[in-house]
LOMISE-507803 format. One line per 8 residues: number of its first residue (from 0); for each residue x, y, z of N, C-alpha, C, O. Coordinates in pm, whole numbers. Layout:
# residues N
NUM = X Y Z X Y Z X Y Z X Y Z  ...
This chain:
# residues 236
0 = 10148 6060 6612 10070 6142 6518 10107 6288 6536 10131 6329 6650  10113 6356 6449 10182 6474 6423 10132 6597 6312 10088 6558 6204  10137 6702 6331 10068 6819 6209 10201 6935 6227 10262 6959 6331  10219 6992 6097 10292 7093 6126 10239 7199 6105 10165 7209 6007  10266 7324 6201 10206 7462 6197 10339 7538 6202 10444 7537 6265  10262 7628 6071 10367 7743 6075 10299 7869 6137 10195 7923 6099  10413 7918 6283 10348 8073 6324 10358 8162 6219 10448 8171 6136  10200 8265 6239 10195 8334 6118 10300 8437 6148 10315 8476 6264
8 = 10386 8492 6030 10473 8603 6007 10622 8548 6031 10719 8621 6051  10622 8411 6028 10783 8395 6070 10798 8260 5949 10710 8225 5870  10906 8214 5962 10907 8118 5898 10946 7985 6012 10985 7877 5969  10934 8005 6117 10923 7867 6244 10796 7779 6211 10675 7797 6197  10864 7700 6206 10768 7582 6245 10736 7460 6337 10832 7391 6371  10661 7439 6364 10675 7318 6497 10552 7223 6461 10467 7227 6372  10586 7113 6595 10487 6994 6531 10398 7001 6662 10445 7012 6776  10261 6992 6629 10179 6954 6731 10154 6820 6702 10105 6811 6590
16 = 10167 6729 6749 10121 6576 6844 10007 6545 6884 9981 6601 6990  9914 6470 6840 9828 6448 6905 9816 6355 7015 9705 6315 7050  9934 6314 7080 9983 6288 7203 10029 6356 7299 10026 6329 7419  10080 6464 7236 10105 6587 7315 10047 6689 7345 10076 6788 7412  9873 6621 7229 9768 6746 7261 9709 6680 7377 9676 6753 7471  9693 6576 7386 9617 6481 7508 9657 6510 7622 9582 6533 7717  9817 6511 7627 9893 6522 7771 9809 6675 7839 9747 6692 7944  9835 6751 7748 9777 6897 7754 9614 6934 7802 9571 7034 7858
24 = 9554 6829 7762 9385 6823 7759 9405 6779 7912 9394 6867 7997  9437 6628 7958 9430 6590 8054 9508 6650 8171 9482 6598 8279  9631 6787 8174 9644 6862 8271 9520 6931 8258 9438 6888 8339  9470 7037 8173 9363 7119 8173 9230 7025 8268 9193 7058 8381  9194 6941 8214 9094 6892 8241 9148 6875 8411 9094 6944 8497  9224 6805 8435 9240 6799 8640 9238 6942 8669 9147 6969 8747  9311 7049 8630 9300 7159 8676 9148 7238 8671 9137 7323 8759  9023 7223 8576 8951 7245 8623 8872 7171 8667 8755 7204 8649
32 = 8896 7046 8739 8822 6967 8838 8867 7025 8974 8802 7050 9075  9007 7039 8945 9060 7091 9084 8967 7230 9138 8915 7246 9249  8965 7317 9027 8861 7480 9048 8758 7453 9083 8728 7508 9188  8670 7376 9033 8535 7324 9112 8496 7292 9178 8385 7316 9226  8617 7186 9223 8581 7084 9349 8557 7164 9434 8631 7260 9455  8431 7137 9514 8377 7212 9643 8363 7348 9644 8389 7438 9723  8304 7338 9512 8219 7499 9466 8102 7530 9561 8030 7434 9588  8071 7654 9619 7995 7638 9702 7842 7716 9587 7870 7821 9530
40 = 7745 7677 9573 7634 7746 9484 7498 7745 9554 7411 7658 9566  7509 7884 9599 7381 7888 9675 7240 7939 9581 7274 7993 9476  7118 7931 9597 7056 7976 9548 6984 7865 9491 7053 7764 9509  6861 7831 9420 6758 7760 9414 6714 7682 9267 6816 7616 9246  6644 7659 9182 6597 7551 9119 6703 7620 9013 6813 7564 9003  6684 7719 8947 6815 7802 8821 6966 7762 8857 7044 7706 8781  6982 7788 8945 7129 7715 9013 7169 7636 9010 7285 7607 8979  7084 7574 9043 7082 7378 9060 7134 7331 8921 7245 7281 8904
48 = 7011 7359 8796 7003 7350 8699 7123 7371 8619 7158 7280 8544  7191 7476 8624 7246 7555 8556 7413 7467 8590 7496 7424 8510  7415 7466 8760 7555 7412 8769 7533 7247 8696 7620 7180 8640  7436 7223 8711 7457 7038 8668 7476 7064 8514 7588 7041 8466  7402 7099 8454 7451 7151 8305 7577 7177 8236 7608 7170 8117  7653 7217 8364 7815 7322 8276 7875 7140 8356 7948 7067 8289  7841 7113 8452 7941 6980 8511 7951 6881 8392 8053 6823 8354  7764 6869 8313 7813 6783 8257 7877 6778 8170 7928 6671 8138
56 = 7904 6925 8075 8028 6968 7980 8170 6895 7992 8242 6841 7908  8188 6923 8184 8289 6907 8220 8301 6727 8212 8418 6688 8214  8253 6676 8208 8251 6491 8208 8247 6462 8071 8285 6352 8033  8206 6548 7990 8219 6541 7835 8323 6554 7801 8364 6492 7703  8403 6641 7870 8554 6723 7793 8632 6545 7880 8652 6457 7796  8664 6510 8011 8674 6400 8012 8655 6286 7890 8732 6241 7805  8531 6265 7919 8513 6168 7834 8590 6163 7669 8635 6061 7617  8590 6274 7620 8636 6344 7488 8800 6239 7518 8827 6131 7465
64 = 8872 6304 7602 8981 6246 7615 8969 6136 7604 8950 6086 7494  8976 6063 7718 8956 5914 7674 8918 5833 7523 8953 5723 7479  8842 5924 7477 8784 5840 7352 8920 5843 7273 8980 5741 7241  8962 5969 7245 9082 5990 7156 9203 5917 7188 9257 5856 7095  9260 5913 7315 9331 5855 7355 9323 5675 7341 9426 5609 7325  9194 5617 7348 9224 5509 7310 9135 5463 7189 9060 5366 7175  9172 5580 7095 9137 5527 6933 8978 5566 6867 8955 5598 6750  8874 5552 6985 8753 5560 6902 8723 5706 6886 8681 5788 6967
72 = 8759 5718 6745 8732 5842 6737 8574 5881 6626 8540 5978 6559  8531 5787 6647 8390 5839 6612 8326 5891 6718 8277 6003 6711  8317 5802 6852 8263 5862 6970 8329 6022 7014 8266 6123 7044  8487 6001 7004 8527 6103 7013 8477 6236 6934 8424 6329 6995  8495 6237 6818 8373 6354 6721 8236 6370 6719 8173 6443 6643  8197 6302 6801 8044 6269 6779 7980 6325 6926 7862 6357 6946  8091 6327 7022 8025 6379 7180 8082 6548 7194 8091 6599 7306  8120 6627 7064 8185 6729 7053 8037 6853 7052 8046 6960 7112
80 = 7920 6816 6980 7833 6860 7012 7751 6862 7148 7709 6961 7208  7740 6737 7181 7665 6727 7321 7743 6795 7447 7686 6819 7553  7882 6824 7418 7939 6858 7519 7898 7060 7489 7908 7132 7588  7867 7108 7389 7838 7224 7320 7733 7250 7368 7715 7366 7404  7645 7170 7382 7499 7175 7421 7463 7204 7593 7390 7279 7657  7571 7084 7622 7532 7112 7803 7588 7247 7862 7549 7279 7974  7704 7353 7774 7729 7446 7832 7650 7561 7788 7634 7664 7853  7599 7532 7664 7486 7662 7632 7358 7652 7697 7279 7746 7697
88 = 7333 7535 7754 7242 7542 7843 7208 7531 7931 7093 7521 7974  7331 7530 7992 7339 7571 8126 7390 7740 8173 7390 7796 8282  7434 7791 8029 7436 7931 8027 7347 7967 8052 7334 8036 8153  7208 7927 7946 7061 7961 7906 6996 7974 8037 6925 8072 8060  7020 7865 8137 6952 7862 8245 6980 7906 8328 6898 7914 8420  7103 7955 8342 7141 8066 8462 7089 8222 8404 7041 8309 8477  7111 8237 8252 7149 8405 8229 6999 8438 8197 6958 8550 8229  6889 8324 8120 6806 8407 7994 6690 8331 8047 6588 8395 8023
96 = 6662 8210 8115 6518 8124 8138 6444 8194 8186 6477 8313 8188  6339 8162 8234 6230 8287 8298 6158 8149 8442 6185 8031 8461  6076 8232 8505 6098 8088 8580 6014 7967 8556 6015 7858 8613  5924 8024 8437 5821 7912 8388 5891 7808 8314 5868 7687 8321  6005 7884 8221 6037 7814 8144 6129 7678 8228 6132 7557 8206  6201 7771 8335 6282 7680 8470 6202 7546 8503 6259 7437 8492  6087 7554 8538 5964 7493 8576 5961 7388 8488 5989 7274 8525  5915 7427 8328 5923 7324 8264 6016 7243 8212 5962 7152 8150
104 = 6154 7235 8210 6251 7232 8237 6309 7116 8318 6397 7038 8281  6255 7118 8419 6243 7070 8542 6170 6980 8495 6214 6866 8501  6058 6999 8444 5981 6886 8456 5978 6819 8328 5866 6782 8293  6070 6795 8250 6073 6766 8129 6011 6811 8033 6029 6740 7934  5915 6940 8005 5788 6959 7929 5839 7097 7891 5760 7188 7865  5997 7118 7888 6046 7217 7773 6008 7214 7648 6012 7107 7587  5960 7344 7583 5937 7332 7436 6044 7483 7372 6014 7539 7266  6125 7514 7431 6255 7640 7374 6311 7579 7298 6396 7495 7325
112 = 6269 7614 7174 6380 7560 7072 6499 7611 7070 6529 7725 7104  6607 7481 7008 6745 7577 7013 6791 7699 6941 6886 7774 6964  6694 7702 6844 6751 7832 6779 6728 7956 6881 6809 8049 6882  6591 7953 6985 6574 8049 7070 6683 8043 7138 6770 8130 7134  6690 7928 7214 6826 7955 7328 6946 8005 7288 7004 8084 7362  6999 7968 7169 7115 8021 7073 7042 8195 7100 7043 8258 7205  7009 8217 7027 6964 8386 6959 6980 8450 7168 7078 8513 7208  6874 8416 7248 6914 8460 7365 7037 8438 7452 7102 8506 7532
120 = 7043 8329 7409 7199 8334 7484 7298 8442 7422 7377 8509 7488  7287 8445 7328 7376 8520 7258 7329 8680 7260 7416 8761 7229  7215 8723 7288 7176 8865 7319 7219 8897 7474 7232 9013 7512  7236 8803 7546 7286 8837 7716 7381 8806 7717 7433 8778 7825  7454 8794 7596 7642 8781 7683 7665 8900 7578 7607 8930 7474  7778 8957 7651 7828 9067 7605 7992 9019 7551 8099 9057 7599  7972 8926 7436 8112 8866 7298 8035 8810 7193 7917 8830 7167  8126 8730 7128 8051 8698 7017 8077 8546 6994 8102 8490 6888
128 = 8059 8469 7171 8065 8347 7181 7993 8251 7097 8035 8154 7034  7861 8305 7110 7768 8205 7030 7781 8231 6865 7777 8138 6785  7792 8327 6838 7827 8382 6693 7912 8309 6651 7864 8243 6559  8001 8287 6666 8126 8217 6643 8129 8042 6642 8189 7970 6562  8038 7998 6764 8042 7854 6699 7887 7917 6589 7860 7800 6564  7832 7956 6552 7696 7935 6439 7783 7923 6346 7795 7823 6275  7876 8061 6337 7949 8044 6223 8074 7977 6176 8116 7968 6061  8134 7927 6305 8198 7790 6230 8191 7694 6304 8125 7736 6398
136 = 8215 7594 6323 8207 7421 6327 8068 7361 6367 8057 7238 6361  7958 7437 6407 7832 7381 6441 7782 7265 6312 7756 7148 6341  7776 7309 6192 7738 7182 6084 7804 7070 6105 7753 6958 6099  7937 7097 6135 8050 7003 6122 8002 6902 6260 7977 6782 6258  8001 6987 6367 7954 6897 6500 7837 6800 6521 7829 6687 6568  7729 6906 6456 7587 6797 6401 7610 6638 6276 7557 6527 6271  7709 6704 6197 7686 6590 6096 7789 6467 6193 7749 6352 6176  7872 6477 6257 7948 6379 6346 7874 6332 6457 7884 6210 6471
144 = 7792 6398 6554 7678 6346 6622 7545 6250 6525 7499 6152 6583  7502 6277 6410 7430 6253 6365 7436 6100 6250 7353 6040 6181  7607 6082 6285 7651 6013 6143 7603 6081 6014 7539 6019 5929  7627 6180 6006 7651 6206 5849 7736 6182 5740 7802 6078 5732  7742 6287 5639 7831 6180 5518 8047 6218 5589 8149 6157 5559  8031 6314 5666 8185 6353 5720 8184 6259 5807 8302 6227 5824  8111 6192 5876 8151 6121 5956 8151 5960 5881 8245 5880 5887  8070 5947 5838 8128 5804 5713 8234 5820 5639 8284 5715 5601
152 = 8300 5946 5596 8359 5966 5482 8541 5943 5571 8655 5953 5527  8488 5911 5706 8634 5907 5790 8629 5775 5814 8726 5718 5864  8518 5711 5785 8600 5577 5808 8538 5455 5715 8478 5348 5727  8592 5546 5611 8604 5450 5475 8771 5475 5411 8843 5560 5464  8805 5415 5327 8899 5377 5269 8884 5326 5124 8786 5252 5108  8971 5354 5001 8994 5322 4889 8890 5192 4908 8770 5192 4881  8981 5061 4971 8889 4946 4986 8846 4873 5127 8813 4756 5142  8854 4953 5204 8810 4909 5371 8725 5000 5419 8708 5100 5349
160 = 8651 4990 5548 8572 5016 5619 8665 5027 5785 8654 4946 5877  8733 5124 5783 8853 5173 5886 8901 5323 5904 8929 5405 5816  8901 5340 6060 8905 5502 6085 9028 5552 5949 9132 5506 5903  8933 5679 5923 9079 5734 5858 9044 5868 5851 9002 5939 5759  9079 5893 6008 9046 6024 6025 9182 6132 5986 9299 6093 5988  9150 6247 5959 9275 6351 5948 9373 6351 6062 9288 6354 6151  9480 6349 6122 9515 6328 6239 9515 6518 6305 9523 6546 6425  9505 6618 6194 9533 6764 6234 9360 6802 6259 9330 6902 6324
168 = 9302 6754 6228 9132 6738 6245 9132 6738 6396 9105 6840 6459  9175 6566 6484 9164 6469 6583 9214 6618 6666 9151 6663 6762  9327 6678 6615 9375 6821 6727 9344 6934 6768 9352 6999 6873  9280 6957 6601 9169 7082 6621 9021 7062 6688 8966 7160 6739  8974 6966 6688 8887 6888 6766 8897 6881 6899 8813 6943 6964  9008 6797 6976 9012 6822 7078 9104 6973 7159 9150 6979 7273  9106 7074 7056 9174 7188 7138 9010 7283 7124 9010 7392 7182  8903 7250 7062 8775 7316 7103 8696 7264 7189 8625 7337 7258
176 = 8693 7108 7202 8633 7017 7322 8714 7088 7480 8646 7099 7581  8903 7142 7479 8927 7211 7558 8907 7306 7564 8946 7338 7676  8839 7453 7482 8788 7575 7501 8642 7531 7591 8614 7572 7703  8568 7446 7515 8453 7473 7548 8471 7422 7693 8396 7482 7771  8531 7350 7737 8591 7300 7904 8619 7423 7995 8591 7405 8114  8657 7514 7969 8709 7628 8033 8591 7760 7990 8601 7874 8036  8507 7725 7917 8378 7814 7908 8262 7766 7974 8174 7847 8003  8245 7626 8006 8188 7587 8069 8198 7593 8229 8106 7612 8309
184 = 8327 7571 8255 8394 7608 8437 8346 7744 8474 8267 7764 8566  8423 7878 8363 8414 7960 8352 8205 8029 8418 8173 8085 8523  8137 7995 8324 8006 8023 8349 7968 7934 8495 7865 7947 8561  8049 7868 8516 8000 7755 8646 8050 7846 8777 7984 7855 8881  8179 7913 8755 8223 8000 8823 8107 8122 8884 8069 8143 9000  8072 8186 8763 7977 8300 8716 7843 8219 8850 7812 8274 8956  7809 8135 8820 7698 8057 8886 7686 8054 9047 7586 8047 9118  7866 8064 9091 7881 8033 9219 7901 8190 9265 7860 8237 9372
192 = 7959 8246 9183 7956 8373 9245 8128 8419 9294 8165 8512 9365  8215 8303 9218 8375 8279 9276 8393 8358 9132 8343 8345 9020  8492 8448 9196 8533 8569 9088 8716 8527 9138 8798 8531 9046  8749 8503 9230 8875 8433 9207 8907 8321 9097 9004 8302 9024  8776 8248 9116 8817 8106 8998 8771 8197 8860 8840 8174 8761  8687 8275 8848 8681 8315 8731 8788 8399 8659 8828 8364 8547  8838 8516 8724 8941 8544 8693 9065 8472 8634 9133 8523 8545  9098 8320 8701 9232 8231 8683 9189 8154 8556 9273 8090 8495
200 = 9032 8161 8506 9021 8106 8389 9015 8215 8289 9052 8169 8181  8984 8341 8281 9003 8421 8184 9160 8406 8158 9214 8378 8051  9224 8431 8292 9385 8408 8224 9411 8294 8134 9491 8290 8040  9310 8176 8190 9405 8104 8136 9360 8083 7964 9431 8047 7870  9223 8121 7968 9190 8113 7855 9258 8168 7752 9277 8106 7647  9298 8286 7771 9361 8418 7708 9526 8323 7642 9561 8335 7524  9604 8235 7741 9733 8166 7699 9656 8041 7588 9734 7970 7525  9545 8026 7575 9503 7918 7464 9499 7970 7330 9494 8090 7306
208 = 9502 7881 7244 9487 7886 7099 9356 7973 7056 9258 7976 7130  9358 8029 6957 9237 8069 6883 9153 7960 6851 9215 7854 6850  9054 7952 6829 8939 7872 6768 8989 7844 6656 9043 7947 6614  9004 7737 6563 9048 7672 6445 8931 7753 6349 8834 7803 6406  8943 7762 6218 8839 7758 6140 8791 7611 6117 8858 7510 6142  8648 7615 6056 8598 7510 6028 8659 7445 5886 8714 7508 5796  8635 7300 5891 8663 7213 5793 8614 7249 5666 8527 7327 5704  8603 7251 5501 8540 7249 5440 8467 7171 5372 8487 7153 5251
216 = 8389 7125 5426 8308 6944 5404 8258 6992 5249 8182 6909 5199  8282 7087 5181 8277 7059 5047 8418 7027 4928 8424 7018 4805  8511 7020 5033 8631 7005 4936 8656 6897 4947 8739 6857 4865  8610 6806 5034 8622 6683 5073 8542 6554 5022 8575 6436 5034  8386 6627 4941 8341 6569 4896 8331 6493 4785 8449 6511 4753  8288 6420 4695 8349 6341 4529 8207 6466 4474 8103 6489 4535  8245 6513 4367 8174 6588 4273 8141 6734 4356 8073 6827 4311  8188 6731 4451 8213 6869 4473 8051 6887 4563 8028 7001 4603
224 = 7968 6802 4587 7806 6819 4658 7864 6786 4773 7953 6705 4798  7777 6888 4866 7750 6859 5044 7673 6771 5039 7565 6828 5019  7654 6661 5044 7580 6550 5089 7565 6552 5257 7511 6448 5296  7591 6620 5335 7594 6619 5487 7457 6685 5577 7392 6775 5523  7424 6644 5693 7288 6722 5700 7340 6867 5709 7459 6896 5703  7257 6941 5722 7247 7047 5715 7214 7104 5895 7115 7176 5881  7238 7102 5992 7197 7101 6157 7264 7236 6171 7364 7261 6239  7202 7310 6104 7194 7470 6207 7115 7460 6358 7053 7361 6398
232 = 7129 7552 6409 7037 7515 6515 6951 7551 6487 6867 7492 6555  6894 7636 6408 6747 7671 6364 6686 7571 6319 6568 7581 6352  6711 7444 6241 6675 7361 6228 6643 7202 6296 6584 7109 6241  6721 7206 6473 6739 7126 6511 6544 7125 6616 6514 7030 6689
């Protein structure tokens, strides 16, 4: 499987692979297992919290692989949000919780909606991390977690009921399941207080791709209607 990209301002072109995006995912992914392993994180219930949160990003971006690699790619699009989720909130709970909210939290009897944690997370980091997924692929991630009509609309066919996903989709997909892998380490870093490992992920972040724009789930549709939910986080 294969997409061609042309670099902007030249007339080169090359093929990205979505075999050759995998090979790529699964070095990334050992290399930041390797950065973690035997992170030392001192400090108390926010800590705790906060590192299990970004880890489980990190078992998501795993898991992500695997799915793609052997075909199911509904699971594969569909764990692209949850893996979104465990690193913003494990941001949330290191940078912005308070300790009541920690507390409840803890005890299952959170009531922070996501649009709060979004809006604060995004007032205590100093980029425009969270801005950037609101404004592109978050609908796209909800309606594939949610089975919506983009995620039916991939695996139907003229006359079958069979994946038929975009294969340049399956790449842009898993090269943000790998950002959010290295934003998640990244803040896990931040957590431990290792400014060596943080540093080796800004670099490395910096040699990665830009963020894709989002899909247009209205060009895709028959009569031109979004039939898809609508999962801002203000609404979730």
């Amino acid at each position: 499987m294969k997409r061609q990209l042309k670099r902007v301002g030249t007339e080169e072109h090359h093929e990205v692979t979505v075999e050759a995006s995998l090979e790529e995912a699964k070095e990334l992914s050992n290399w930041l297992w390797d950065g973690i392993h035997g992170l030392t994180v001192d400090g108390g219930l926010r800590e705790r919290l906060a590192i299990a949160a970004l880890t489980v990003a990190l078992h998501h971006h795993k898991a992500i692989i695997f799915l793609l690699g052997n075909g199911s790619y509904q699971s594969f699009m569909a764990l692209l949000r949850p893996q979104t989720d465990a690193w913003v909130n494990g941001a949330w709970l290191h940078l912005c919780a308070t300790d009541k909210e920690l507390e409840d939290f803890a005890a299952g009897k959170s009531h922070v909606m996501p649009k709060e944690i979004f809006d604060r997370l995004e007032a205590a980091l100093d980029n425009e991390v969270i801005a950037l997924i609101k404004k592109g692929r978050w609908k796209e991630m909800c309606d594939f977690t949610h089975t919506g009509i983009l995620q039916l609309q991939r695996n139907l066919t003229a006359d079958t009921v069979e994946a038929n996903y975009p294969e340049d989709e399956l790449v842009r997909a898993l090269e943000q399941a790998n950002a959010c892998a290295v934003i998640a380490t990244t803040f896990a870093a931040g957590v431990a207080g290792n400014k060596e490992l943080a540093d080796k992920l800004v670099e490395r972040a910096l040699k990665m791709a830009a963020p894709a724009e989002a899909t247009n789930p209205d060009a895709q549709i028959a009569d031109g209607e979004h039939l898809g939910r609508s999962d801002h986080p203000k609404e979730t």
